[in-house]
FILO-684832 format. One line per field, with one value per residue (C-alpha): residue in one letter; residue number from 1; x, y, z. Coordinates in steps of 0.02 Angstrom, whole numbers, plus 50000, padded with zeros to 5 digits. Example, Ala and Ser with C-alpha at 12.3 -4.5 7.8 and 13.67 -1.06 7.14 Angstrom:
<rs>
rest: [A;S]
nr: [1;2]
px: [50615;50684]
py: [49775;49947]
pz: [50390;50357]
</rs>
This chain:
<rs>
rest: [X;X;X;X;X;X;X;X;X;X;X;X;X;X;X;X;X;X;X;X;X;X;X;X;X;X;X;X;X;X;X;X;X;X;X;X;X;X;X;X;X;X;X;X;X;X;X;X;X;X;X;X;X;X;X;X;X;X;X;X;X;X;X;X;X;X;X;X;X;X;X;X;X;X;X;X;X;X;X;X;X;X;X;X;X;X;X;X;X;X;X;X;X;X;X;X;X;X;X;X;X;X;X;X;X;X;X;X;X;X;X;X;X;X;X;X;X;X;X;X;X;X;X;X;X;X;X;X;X;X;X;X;X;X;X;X;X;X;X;X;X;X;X;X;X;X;X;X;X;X;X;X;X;X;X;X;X;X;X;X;X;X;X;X;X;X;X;X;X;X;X;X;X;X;X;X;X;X;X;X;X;X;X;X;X;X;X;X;X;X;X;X;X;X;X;X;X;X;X;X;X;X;X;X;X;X;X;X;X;X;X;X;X;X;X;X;X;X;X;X;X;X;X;X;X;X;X;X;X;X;X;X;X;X;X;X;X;X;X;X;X;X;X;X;X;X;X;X;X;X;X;X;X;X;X;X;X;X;X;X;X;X;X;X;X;X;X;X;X;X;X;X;X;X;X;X;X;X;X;X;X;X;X;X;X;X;X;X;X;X;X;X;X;X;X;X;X;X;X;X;X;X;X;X;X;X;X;X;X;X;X;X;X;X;X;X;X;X;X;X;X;X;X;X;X;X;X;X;X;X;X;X;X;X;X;X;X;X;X;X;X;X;X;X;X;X;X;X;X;X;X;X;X;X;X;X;X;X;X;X;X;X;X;X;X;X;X;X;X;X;X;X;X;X;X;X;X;X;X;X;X;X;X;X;X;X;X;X;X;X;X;X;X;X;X;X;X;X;X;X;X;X;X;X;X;X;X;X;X;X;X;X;X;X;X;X;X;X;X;X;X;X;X;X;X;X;X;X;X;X;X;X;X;X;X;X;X;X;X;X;X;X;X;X;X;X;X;X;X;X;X;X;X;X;X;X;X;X;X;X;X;X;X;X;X;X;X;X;X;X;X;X;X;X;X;X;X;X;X;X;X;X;X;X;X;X;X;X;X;X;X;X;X;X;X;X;X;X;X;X;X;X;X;X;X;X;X;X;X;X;X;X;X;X;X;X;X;X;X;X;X;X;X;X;X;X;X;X;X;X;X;X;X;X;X;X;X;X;X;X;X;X;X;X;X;X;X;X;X;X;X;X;X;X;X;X;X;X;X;X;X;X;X]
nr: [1;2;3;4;5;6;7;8;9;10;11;12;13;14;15;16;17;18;19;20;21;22;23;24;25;26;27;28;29;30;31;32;33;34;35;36;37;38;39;40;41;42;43;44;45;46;47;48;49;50;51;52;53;54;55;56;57;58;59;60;61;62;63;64;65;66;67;68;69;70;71;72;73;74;75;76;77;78;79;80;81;82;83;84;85;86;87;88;89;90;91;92;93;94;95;96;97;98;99;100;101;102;103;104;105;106;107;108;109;110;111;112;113;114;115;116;117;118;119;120;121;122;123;124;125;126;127;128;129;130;131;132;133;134;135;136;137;138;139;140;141;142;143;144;145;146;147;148;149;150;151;152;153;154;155;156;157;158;159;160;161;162;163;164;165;166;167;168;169;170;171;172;173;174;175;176;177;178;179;180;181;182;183;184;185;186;187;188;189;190;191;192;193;194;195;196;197;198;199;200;201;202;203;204;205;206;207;208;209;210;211;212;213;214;215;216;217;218;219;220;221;222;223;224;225;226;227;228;229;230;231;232;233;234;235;236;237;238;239;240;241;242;243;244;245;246;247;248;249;250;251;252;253;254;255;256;257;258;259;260;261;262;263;264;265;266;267;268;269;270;271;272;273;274;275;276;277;278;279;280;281;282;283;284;285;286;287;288;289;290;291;292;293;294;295;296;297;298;299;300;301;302;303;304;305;306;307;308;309;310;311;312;313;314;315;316;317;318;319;320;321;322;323;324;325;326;327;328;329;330;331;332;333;334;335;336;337;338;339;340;341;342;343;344;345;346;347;348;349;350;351;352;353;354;355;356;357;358;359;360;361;362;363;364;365;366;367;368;369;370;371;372;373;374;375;376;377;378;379;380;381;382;383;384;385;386;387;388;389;390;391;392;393;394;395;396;397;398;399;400;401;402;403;404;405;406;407;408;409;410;411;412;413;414;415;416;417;418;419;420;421;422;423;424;425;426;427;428;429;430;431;432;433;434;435;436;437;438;439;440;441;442;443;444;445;446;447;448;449;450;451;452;453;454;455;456;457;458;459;460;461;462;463;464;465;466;467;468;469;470;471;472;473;474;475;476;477;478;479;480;481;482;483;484;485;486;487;488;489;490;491;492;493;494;495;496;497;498;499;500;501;502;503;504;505;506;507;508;509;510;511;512;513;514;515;516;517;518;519;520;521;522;523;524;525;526;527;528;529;530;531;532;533;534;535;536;537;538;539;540;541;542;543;544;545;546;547;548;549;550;551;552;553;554;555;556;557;558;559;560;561;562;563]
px: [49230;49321;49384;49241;49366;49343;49525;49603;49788;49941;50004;49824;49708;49557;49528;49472;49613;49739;49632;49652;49842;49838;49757;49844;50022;49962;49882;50046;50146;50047;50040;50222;50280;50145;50167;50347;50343;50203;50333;50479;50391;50318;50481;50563;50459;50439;50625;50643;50513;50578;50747;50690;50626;50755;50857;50731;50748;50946;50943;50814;50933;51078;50994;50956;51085;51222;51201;51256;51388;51462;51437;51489;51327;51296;51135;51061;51116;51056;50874;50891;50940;50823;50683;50694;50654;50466;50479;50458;50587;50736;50818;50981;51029;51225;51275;51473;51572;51703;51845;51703;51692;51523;51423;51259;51202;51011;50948;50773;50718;50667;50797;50742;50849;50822;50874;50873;50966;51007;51120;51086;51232;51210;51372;51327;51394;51403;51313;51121;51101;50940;50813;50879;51059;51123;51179;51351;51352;51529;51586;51629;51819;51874;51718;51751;51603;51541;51494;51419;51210;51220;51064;51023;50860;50762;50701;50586;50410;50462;50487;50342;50231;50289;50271;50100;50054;50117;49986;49847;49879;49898;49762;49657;49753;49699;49529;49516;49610;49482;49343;49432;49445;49279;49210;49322;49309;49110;49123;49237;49115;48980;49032;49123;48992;48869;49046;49068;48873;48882;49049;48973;48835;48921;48922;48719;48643;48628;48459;48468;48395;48542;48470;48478;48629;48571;48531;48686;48800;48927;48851;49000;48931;48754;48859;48942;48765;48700;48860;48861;48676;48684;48807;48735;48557;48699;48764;48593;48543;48684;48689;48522;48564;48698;48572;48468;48610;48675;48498;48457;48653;48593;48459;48551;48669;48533;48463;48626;48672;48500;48525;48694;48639;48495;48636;48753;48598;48565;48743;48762;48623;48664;48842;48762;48652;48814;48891;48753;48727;48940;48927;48770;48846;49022;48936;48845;49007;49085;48963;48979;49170;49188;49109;49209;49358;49313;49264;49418;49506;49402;49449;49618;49629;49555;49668;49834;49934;49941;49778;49807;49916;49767;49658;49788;49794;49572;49598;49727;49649;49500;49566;49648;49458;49388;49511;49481;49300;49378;49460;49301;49228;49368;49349;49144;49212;49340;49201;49099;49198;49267;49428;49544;49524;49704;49716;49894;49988;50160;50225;50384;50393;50498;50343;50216;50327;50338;50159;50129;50244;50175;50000;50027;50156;50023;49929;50073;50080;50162;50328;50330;50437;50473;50634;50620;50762;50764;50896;50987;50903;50709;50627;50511;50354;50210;50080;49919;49963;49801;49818;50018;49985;49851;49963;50090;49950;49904;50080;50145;49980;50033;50192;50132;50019;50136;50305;50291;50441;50516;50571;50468;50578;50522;50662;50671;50796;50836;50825;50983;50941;50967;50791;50673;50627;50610;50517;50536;50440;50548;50491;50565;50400;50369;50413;50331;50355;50428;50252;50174;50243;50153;49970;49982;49940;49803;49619;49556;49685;49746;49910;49955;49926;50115;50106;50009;49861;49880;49750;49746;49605;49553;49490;49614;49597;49733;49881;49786;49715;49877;49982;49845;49849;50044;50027;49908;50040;50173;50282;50297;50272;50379;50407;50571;50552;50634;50512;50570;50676;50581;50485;50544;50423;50483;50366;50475;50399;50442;50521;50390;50216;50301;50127;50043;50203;50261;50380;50565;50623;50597;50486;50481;50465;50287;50234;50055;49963;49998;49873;49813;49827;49769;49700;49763;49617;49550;49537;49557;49717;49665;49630;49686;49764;49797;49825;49845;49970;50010;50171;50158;50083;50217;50203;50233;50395;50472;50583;50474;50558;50622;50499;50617;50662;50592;50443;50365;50197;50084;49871;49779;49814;49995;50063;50204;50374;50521;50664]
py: [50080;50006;50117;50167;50103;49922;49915;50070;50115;50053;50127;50225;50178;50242;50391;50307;50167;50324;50386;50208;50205;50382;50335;50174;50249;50400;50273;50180;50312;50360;50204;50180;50350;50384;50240;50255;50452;50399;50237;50352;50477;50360;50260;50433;50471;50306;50277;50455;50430;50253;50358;50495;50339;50268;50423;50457;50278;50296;50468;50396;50239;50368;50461;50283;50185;50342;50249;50077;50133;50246;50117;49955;49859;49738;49671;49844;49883;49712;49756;49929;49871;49729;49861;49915;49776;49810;49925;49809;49887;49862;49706;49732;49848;49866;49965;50004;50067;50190;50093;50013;49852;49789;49792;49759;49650;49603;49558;49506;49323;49284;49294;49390;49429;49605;49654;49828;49895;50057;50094;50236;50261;50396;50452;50436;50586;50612;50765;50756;50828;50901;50830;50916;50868;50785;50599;50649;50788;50835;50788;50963;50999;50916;50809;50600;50500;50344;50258;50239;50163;50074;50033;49918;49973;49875;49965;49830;49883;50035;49998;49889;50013;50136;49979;49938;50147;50129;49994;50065;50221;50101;50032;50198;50269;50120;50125;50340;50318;50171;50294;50437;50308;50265;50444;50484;50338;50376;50559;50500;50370;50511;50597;50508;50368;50497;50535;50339;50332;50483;50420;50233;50302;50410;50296;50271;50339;50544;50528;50446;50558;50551;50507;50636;50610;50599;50761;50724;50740;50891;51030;51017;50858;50918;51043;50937;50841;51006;51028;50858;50825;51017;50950;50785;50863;50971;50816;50742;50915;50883;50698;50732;50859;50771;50591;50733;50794;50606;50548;50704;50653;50493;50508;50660;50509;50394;50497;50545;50372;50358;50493;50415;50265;50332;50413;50250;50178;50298;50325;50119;50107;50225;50164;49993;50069;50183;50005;49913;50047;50033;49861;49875;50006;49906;49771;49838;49933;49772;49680;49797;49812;49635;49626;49751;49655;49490;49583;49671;49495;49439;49587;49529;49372;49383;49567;49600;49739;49914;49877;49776;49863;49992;49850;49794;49995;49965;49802;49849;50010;49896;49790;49942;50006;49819;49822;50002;49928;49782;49907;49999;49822;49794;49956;49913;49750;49823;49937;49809;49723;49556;49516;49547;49412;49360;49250;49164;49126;49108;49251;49350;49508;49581;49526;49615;49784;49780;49766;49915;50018;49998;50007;50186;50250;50342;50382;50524;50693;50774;50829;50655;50502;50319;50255;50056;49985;49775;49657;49555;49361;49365;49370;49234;49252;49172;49312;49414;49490;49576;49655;49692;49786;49887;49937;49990;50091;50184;50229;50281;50375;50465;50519;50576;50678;50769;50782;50913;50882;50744;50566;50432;50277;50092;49987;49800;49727;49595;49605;49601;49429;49360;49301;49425;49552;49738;49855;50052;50176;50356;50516;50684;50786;50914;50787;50731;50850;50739;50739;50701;50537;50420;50527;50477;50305;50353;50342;50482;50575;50689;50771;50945;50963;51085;51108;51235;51143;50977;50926;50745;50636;50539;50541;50487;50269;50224;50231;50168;50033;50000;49951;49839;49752;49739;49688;49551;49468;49475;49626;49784;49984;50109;50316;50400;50588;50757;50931;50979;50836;50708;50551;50360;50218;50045;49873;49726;49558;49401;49247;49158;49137;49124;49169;49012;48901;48845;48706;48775;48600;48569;48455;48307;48376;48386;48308;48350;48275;48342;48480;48504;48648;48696;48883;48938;48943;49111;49113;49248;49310;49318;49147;49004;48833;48804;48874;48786;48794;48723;48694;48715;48596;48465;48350;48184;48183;48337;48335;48377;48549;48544;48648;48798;48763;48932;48910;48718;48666;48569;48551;48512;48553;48516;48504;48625;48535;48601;48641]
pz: [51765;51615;51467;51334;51202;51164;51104;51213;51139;51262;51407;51421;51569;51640;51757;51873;51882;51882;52040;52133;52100;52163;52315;52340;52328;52468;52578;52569;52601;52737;52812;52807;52868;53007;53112;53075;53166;53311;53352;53353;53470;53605;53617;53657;53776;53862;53858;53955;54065;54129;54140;54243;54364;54360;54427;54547;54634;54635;54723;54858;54877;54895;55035;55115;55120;55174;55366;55305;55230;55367;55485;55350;55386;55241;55292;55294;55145;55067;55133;55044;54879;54882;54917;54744;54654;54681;54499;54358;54243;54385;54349;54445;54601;54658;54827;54789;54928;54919;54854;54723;54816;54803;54961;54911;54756;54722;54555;54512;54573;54404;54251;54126;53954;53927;53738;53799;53940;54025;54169;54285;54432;54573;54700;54876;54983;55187;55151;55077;54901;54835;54726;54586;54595;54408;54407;54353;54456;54505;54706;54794;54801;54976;55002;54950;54911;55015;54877;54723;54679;54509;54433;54290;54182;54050;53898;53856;53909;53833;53682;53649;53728;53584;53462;53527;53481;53313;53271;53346;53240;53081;53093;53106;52964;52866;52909;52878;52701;52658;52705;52614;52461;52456;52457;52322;52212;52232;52168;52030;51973;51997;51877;51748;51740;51631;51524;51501;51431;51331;51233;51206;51133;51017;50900;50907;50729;50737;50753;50909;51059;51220;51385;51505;51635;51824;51888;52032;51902;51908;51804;51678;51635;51599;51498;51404;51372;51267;51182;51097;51111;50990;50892;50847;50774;50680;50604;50567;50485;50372;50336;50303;50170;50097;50072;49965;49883;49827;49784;49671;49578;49570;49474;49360;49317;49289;49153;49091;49076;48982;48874;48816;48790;48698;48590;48584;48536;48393;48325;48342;48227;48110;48094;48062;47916;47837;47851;47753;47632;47599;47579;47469;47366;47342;47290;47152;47084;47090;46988;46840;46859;46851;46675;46599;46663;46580;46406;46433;46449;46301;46180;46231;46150;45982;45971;45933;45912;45993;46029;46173;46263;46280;46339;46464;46515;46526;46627;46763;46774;46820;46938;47027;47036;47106;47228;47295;47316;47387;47517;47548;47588;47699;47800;47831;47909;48012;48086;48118;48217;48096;48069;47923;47783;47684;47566;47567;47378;47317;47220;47175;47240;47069;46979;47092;47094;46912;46909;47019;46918;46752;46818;46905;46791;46705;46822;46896;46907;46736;46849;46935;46885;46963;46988;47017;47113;47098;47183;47060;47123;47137;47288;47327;47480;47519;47581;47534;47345;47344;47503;47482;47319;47405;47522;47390;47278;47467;47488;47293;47292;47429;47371;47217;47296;47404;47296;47158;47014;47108;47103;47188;47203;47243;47305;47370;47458;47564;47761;47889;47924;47732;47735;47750;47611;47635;47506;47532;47437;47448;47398;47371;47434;47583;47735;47878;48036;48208;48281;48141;48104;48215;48200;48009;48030;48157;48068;48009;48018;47853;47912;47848;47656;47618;47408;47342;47246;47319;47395;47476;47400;47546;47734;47802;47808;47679;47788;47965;47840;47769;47930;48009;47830;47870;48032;47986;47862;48017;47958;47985;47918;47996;47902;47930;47859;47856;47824;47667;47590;47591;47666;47659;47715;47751;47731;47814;47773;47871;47798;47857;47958;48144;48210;48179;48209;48079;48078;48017;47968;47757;47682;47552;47380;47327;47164;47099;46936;46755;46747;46897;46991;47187;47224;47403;47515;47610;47795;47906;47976;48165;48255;48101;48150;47965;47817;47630;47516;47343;47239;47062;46930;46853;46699;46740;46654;46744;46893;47034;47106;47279;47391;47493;47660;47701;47645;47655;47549;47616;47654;47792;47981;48054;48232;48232;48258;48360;48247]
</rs>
């Protein structure tokens, strides 16, 4: 019977291969120490018994040939000695007088090579001696023997009459241990045939029905039948259960998942429509705003005097207004999904602070002042100037907000690396606490509002809106702040557009006509593989300017070039 296991582990075997060893090893045993006890007790006994005849024949020679040797007749004693050669196992008879001469010598007629020998000598005496009377017995004190009977006795027969035993008992132990094999190899299989059924069908499906096992199987087995066969419908019960149990979760998740996506659906759409009505409603501020800017530019130029600084006041105060639309136009496109639009120009960034201070000078809290920190060369970049001077209104807002009686300062400054420009806008307001620092730029988030009557304006998009406007131009907004002194935040612009690759070697100087003049072009910041830039307008008899190595103009795409 093999193992129910297709793979069974190593060094495991079957029952029934352990019970054949078993039964090999005793029959062996048996049949190897058996024979080896029945040889060792016939060839004892034979050996003794051919002994004991052998003594026998010497004493009757004793008693017979006592005349020859009184009288010293060697033909006598010939015929007695030769008389004994009738018994197969005597191969040699000597008649010895009493000074050991030989008288009488007879061996058999045939030469045979005994391999084992035994001699058996008797005294002979002028007196007879009993039956009983020992080989070696000792001569009486005065009385000299006539001779001496020497016999020489072949073990032979005897031994292979206790050889030929042996077998014959080998060869019925092997025959009662195969018997005795057989009957137990067929109650084994009897009984663990059912157990090698019931554990290859184990692995039927539960609601398999077992067969019955033969009714001559040991009642343990039938047993063991119920157990499992009880245990199984058990199982079934439960895996039944369970196949309920997952299809009623099943279809709870199916109508969950409906419900949400009902509700994605739904809050999807209505995004989309808060979207469209933003847009909608930006656009229409923007149409208005733009008019009052170009009468505002208008009034401007046919005015003079105090009279147009006010206007200037009326138009940057406009423009300040467009591009907060602008920003809520931005934020409806970020939500949907499109990327941020920049529009690359040349520009100083002394210019643009100046700008930004004079336009939101005014606009401070009564206690508040600015404090405008320039380097002493101007800084030249080539960037969005719309979208960096949002960022700047976001952040000076901000401060103003949250510092009461304090100084905001706006400082540019050069990077580490020479080449890069760095603008910081510090306050002297209520601080950012450790935790709060990152959360800040997360959407929707306000922070904690610390001055009593300051109240932040927003909800919470101007500084998540600010870095990713950062980020899109290549650099970088970082806040370092301490509750209760004050908080510093640091805009690090690159020296130039790495992120599309540009090449780092410098150009031929561009010349372009008299008046004409090239607007940059307006693509969006995520996926470009060129962007457009244009030097400034020379007259034809001007010196065309020599284009910064930093910062190369040119039009039209361009393979980047290994420096």
């Amino acid at each position: 019977m093999r193992s129910t296991s297709e793979r069974p582990p190593a060094g495991q075997k079957s029952y029934v291969r352990q019970l054949m060893e078993a039964f090999a090893l005793l029959a062996l045993g048996l049949g190897l120490a058996v024979p080896l006890i029945l040889f060792w007790t016939a060839w004892q006994q034979a050996r003794l018994f051919s002994e004991q005849t052998a003594e026998e024949l010497a004493r009757i020679l004793a008693e017979d040939a006592r005349y020859a040797l009184l009288v010293g007749s060697r033909p006598d004693a010939q015929a007695l000695a030769g008389s004994l050669l009738k018994f197969p196992d005597l191969i040699q008879v000597r008649l010895l007088d009493a000074e050991g001469q030989v008288l009488a010598e007879v061996a058999a007629p045939e030469p045979v090579s005994a391999k084992r020998t035994a001699p058996v000598e008797r005294a002979i005496l002028a007196v007879a001696q009993g039956p009983a009377t020992a080989l070696d017995a000792p001569v009486a004190a005065g009385e000299a023997p006539l001779g001496r009977v020497v016999l020489t006795l072949s073990l032979d027969r005897a031994f292979a009459f206790a050889l030929e035993t042996a077998q014959a008992s080998l060869a019925q132990l092997g025959i009662l241990t195969l018997v005795l094999g057989l009957a137990a190899a067929s109650l084994s299989l009897r009984m663990l045939a059912p157990l090698g059924t019931l554990v290859r069908r184990l692995g039927d499906p539960l609601e398999t029905v077992l067969p019955t096992p033969p009714a001559a199987s040991p009642a343990e087995v039938h047993r063991l039948y119920v157990a499992v066969a009880a245990m199984r419908a058990r199982l079934a019960e439960n895996h039944r259960h369970l196949q309920a149990h997952a299809e009623e979760l099943e279809a709870r998740v199916a109508a969950r998942t409906q419900d949400l996506r009902s509700a994605r659906d739904a809050a999807e759409q209505a995004n989309r429509a808060k979207t469209l009505f933003l847009a909608n409603v930006s656009h229409e501020l923007r149409t208005p705003l733009q008019a009052i800017i170009l009468h505002a530019r208008l009034l401007e130029r046919h005015q003079s005097g105090s009279g147009t600084a006010s206007l200037t006041v009326i138009r940057r105060a406009s423009n300040q207004l467009l591009e907060l639309i602008e920003q809520l136009l931005q934020l409806t496109k970020v939500e949907s999904g499109r990327p941020i639009e920049v529009t690359y120009q040349r520009f100083t960034l002394d210019a643009l602070l100046k700008d930004v201070v004079s336009t939101l000078e005014p606009t401070l809290s009564p206690r508040n002042r600015f404090a405008l920190r320039l380097p002493d060369t101007e800084v030249t970049l080539i960037s969005d100037r719309a979208r960096l001077t949002q960022v700047l209104y976001n952040l000076i807002r901000n401060a103003d907000t949250f510092t009461d009686g304090g100084v905001i300062r706006l400082t540019l400054e050069p990077g580490r690396d020479g080449a890069s420009a760095v603008i910081q806008v510090a306050d002297e307001g209520i601080g950012i606490q450790p935790d709060e620092q990152e959360r800040i730029f997360e959407p929707l988030y306000q922070g904690v509002s610390g001055i009593a009557g300051a109240v932040s304006s927003g909800i919470g998009l101007g500084l998540w809106l600010s870095r990713r406007f950062v980020e899109t131009l290549g650099g970088r907004l970082t806040v370092t702040s301490e509750p209760g002194i004050g908080s510093c935040f640091r805009i690090e612009l690159p020296p130039r557009l790495k992120r599309w690759g540009w090449s780092q070697r410098p150009l031929k100087p561009l010349r372009t006509a008299g008046n004409a003049s090239c607007s940059p072009r307006t693509r969006t910041a995520s996926a470009l593989p060129w962007r457009s830039f244009c030097a400034r307008p020379v007259s034809a008899s001007t010196p065309a300017p020599t284009v910064p190595p930093l910062w190369p103009c040119w039009s039209g795409p361009r393979t980047p070039t290994p420096p």
